[in-house]
C-alpha positions in Angstrom: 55.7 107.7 115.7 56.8 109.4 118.9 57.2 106.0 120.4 60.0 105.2 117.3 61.7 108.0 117.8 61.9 107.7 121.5 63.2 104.4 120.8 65.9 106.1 118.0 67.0 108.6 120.8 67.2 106.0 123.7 69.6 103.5 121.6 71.6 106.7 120.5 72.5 107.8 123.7 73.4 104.5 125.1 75.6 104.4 122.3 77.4 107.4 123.3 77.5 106.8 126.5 79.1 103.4 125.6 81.8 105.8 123.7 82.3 108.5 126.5 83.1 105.5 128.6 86.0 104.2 126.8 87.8 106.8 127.7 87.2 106.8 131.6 89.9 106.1 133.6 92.9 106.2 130.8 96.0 108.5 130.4 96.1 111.1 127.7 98.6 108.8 125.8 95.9 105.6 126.4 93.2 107.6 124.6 95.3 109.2 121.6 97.6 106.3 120.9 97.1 104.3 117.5 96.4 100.4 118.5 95.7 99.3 114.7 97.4 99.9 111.4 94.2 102.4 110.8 95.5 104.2 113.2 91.8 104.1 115.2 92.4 105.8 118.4 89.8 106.7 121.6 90.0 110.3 121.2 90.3 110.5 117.6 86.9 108.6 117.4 85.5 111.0 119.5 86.7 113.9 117.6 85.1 111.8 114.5 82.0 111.3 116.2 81.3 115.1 117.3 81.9 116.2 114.0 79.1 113.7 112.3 76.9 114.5 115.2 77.4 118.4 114.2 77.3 116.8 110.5 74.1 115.7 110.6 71.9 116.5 113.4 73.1 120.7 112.5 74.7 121.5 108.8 72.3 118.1 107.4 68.9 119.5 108.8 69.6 123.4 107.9 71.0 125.0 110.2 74.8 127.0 110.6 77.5 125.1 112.8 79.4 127.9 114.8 81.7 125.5 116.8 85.4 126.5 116.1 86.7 122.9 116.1 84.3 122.0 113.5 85.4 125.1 111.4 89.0 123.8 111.6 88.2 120.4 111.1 86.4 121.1 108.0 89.2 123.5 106.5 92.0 120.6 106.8 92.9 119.4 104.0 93.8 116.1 105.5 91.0 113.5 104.7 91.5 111.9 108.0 92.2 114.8 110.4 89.1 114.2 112.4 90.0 110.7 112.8 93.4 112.0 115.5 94.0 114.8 117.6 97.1 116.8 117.4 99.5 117.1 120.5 98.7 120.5 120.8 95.0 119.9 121.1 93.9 118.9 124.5 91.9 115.5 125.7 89.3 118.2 127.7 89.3 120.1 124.3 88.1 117.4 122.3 85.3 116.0 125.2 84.2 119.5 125.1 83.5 119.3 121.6 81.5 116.3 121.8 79.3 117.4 124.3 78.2 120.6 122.2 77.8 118.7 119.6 75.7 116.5 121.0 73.6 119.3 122.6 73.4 121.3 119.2 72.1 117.6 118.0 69.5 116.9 120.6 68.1 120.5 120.4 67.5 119.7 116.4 66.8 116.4 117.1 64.0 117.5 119.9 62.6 120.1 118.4 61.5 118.6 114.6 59.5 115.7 113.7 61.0 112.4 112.1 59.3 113.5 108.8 61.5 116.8 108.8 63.5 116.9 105.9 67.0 116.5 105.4 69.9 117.1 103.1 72.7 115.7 103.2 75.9 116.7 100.9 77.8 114.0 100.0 75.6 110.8 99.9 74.9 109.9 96.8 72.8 112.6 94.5 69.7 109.6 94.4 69.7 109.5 98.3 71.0 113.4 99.5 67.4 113.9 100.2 66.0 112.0 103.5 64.9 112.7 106.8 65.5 113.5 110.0 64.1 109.6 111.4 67.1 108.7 108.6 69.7 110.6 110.2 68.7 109.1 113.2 68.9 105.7 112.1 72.1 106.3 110.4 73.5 107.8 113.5 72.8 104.9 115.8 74.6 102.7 112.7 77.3 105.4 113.4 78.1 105.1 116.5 77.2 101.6 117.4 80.1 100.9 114.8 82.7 102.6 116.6 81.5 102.0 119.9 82.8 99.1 118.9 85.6 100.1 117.6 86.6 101.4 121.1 85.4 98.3 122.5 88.1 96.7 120.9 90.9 99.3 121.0 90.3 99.6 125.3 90.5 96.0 125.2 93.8 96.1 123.6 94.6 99.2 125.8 93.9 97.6 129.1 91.7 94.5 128.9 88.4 96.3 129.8 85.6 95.0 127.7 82.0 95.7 127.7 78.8 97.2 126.3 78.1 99.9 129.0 79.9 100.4 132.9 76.6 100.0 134.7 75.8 96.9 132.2 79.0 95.1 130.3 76.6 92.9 129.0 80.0 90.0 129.2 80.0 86.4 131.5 81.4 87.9 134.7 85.0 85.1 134.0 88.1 85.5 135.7 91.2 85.8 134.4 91.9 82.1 134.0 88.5 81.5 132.6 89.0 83.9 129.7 92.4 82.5 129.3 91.2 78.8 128.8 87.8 80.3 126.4 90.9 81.9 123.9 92.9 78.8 124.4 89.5 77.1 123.6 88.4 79.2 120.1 92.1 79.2 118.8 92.2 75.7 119.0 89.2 75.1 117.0 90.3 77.8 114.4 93.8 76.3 113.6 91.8 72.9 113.6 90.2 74.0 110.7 
């Protein structure tokens, strides 16, 4: 079982590191601008993804969040307020968050066994109770969905694509090429 859960941590972190680097190298505007009508921005998927790490790996497993962000995430009433950041809340501010959270979750996540149990609020009343090898699961669901997410919003931001920097996991093309493989898939979709 230790093996599994090794296995649940090593996909999780390469997931957030995959997340942390989507915002490398962009402006403060880059990261908080809205690219789709959802409004999905870098930084506001950041903010989302520190919360559900405090979420579950903290509040989920028993234990008290103390992180002041968290507290005034929680108290808006807005359903989607951890989903942006606010002008007045800085880009360091949020990345901050994200790495306690992530440190509050590894410490739970290190410290009890897969089999520890879980509760968690507001899944469905046939489900709340679980585990902490769910959560885990559930997280790496989490945030392997907006990895790519951001995959697709730093495309749209600058054109960088890619599972991790070290690793982008995409055919090396140039320019041209990718040009001529859009051309290529666009044609065969209005052909249908």
């Amino acid at each position: 079982m230790d093996d599994f859960k090794d296995h649940l941590i090593t996909y999780l972190n390469r997931s957030r590191q995959a997340v942390l680097w989507k915002a490398e190298g962009l402006s403060d505007a880059e990261v908080t601008r809205p690219m789709v009508g959802s409004g999905t921005n870098i930084l506001g998927v950041i903010q989302h993804l520190a919360s559900v790490e405090y979420g579950y790996f903290v509040q989920c497993l028993g234990f008290t969040i103390t992180d002041e962000r968290y507290a005034a995430l929680e108290a808006d009433p807005e359903p989607s307020a951890d989903m942006w950041v606010p002008a007045e809340i800085s880009r360091q501010e949020i990345m901050d968050f994200y790495q306690r959270a992530i440190s509050a979750a590894d410490a739970n996540i290190n410290a009890l066994p897969l089999e520890a149990p879980a509760t968690v609020p507001w899944w469905r009343p046939e489900t709340r109770q679980t585990t902490l090898g769910r959560l885990l699961l559930h997280m790496n669901v989490e945030n392997s969905r907006h990895a790519g997410h951001l995959d697709i919003v730093r495309e749209l931001i600058d054109g960088s694509t890619g599972l991790l920097k070290e690793n982008t996991n995409i055919p090396p093309y140039d320019a041209t090429e990718w040009k001529e493989l859009q051309q290529k898939i666009l044609s065969a979709s209005q052909s249908r």
